[in-house]
N, C-alpha and C positions, 0 to 999 in steps of 0.2 A: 555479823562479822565487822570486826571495826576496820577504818581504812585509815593507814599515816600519811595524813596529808601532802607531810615533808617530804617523803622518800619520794612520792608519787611527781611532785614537782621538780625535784632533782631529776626525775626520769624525763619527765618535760624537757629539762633542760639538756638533758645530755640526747634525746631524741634532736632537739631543735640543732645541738654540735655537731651530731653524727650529720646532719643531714649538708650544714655549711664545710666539712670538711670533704663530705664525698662533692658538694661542687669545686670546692677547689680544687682536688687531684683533678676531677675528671678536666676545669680546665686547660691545669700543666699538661696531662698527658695528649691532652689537643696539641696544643702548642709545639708539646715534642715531637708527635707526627706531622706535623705542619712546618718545622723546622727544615732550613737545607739540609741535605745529604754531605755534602760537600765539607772537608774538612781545610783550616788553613794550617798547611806545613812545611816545612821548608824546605826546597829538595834535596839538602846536606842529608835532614833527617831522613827522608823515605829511603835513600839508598845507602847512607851512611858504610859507604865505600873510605877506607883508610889508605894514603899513597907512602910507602915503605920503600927503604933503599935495598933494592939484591943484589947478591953478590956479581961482580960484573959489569955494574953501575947501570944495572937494568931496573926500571921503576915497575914498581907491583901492586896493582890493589888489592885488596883482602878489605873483601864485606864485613861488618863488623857490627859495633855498638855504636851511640855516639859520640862515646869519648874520644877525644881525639890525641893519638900517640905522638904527634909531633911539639904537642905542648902538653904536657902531664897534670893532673890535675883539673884540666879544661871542658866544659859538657857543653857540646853543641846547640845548637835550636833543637826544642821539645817539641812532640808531636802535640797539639793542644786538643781535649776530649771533646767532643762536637758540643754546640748547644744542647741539640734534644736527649742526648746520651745525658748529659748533667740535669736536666727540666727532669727526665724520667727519674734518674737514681733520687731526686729530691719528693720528689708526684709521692711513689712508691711508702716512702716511711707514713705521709700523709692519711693515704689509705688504710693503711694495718692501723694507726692513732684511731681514727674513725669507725674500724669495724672494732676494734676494742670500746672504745664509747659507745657502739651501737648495743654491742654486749652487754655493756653496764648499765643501758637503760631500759634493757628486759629482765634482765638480774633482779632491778631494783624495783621493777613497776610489779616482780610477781612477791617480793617482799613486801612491798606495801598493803597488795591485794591478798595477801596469804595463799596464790593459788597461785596457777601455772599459767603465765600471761598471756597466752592466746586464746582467751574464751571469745573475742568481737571480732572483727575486720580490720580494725586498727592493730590490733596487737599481732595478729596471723601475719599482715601486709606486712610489719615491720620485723617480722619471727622470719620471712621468705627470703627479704630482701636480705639478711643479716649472713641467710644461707649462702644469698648469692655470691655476696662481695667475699666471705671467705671461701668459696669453690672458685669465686675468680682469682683469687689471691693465690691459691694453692698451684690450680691449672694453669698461671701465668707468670710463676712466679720468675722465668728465667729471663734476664734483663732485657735479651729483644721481643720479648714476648707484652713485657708491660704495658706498654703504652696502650696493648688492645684492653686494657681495663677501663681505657676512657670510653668503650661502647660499652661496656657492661654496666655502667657506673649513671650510664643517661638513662635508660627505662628503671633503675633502681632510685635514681633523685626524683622522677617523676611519679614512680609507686607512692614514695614517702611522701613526697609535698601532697598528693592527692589523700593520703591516706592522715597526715597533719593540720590539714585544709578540711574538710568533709568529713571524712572518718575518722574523727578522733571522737573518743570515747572517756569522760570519768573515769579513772580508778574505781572499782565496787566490783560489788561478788557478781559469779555467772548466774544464767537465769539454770532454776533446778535440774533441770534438764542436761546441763553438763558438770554435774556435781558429781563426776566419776572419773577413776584412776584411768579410765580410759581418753580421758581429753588430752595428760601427758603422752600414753603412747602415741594415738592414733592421730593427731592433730601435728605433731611436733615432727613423727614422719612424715605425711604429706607435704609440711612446710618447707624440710628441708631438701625433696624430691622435686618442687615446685622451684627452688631455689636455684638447684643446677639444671636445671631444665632454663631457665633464664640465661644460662650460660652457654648452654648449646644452642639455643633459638641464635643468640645474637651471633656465634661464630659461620651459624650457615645463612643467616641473613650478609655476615661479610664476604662467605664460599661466591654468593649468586653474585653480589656487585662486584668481588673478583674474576668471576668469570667474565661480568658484560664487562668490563672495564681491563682488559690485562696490559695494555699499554698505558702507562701514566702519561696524562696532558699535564700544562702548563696551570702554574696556580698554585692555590693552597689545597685544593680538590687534588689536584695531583699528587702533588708532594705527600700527601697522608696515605692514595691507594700504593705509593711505590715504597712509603715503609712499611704496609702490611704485611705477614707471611706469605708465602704463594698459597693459591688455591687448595691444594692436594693438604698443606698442612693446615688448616681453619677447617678442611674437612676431616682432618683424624681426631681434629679437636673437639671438632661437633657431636662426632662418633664414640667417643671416650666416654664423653660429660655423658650422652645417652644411657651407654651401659653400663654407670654408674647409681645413674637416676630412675631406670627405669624397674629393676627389680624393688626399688625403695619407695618409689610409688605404688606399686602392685601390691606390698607390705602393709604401705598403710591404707589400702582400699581394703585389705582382706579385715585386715585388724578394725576398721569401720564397718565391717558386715559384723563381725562379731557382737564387736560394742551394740549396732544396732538389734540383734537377737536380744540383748539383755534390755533394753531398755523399751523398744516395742515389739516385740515379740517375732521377729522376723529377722531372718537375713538379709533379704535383699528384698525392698518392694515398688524398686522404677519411682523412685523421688524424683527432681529434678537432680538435685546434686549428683546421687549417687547416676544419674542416667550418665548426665555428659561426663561426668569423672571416668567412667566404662568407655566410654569413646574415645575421650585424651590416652587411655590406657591403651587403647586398639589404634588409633594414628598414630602413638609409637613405638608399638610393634609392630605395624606395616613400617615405620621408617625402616627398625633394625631389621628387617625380610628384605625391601628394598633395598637399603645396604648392601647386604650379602649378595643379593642377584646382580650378575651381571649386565648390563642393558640400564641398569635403574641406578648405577653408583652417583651420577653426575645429578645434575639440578633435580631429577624427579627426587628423589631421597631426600633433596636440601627443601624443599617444597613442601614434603611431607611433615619433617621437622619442624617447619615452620608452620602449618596448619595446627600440632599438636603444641604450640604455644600458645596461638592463637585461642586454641579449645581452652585452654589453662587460665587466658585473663576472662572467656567467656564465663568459664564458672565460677571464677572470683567475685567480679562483680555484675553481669546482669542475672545470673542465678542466685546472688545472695540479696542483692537492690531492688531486682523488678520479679521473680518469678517467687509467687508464694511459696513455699513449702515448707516440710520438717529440718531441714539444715537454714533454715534462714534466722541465724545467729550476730547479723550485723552489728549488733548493738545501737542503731538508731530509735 
């Protein structure tokens, strides 16, 4: 199988883009939460009260707009949109530019290789994180919502640099082994199950320091937990992305036994992969059971969630780096 060099380098390069434009949103959207609350305006404008003559030469106010009737024509002091309000609506375009490039440089690295670009660790790592940033994008898309994409956006620059750094991979064919229509199903699910699962770990990782923290202190540390959402909402959030991700992991775990029937002769025979991946699958469905039970909605649930992410970068990388087995496809 020939490999085009060209394309493959462009994939390079648009990998190397994607990666400096998610650091720069996720800086702005620092900044945005780190910005005052406090807006400057002028008290004309916040009450924009108009004084009108009635009949009787009694004077009247009448709430209004802030044009002002006694001189026609005239617009009073404008409310001016806060710093972080404007840092975010800018962050925001930044990130979609970047998951679009992130796009274009799996597009184009499975055009060069002729196959479906997650055959190694580099390419899977960079197929998850692609998931993540657009299930954060989707699930955040509402303006006070954005700014939480600058925690989504830090364990996704450091996937990538990790995976740009260490795990990167030549462009060339897979090893025989996943020379099958089943590397597009079965792998492309997982990734993108793994993806938003990335997105609920980090909103109930914000549930728990919401909880320790519900009063905002002085600082920049403050300022960022008092533009957070309250607790209850990062928890519906958490809760969503779950049961969104979680029949679509179970999908590609079934769809992985399959594949494996056809290729050695078994469904399931307690690999390493396939072990902890059955585990990550069972901590979150004890999350969503804890969920539902009463007694268990608050930290224990967010705890759990967060073990089952946990589980998800253990089988990433010490099941693919350090544990011999039949899924140990790293490409190193």
């Amino acid at each position: 199988m020939n490999i085009d060099e060209n394309l493959s380098r462009y994939s390079d390069l648009l990998f190397g883009t994607t990666l400096t434009l998610y650091v720069l949103a996720m800086i702005m959207f620092l900044a945005a939460l780190a910005s005052s609350r406090t807006t400057a305006a002028a008290p004309a404008a916040a009450e924009a009260n108009v004084l009108v003559k009635a009949g009787g030469g009694n004077d009247v106010r009448i709430p209004g707009p802030v044009t002002d009737v006694r001189t026609p024509g005239k617009i009073g002091p404008q409310v001016r949109t806060p710093f972080g309000e404007r840092i975010a609506k800018m962050a925001f375009p930044v990130v979609i530019v970047g998951a679009l490039a992130h796009i274009a440089s799996i597009v184009i690295r499975g055009l060069a290789t002729d196959r479906m670009p997650w055959g190694n660790m580099y390419e899977f790592i960079s197929l998850s994180c692609a998931a993540g940033v657009v299930a954060g994008i989707v699930v955040l898309r509402r303006p006070e919502n954005r700014p939480l994409l600058s925690f989504v956006l830090v364990p996704v620059a450091l996937l990538m640099f990790i995976a740009g750094r260490w795990l990167y991979t030549q462009a060339a064919p897979v090893v025989p082994a996943l020379k099958s229509y089943w590397l597009a199903i079965h792998v492309s699910i997982v990734s993108v199950g793994s993806g938003v699962f990335l997105v609920s770990g980090v909103a109930s990782a914000l549930y728990l320091i919401k909880l320790r923290y519900p009063e905002a202190g002085n600082g920049i540390g403050g300022r960022i937990l008092d533009r957070l959402p309250s607790a209850q909402a990062l928890d519906r959030l958490a809760y969503k992305t779950v049961v969104f991700a979680f029949p679509l992991f179970g999908l590609g775990v079934i769809c992985g036994a399959i594949w494996a029937e056809s290729a050695w002769g078994r469904f399931w025979g307690w690999d390493p992969k396939e072990t902890v991946s059955f585990i990550a699958w069972i901590i979150y469905a004890a999350y969503l059971h804890a969920r539902a039970t009463a007694g268990w909605r608050n930290t224990s649930a967010a705890w759990i969630n967060i073990a089952g992410f946990v589980a998800m970068l253990f089988n990433l990388f010490i099941i693919n780096l350090v544990v011999s087995g039949l899924h140990s496809y790293a490409g190193l």
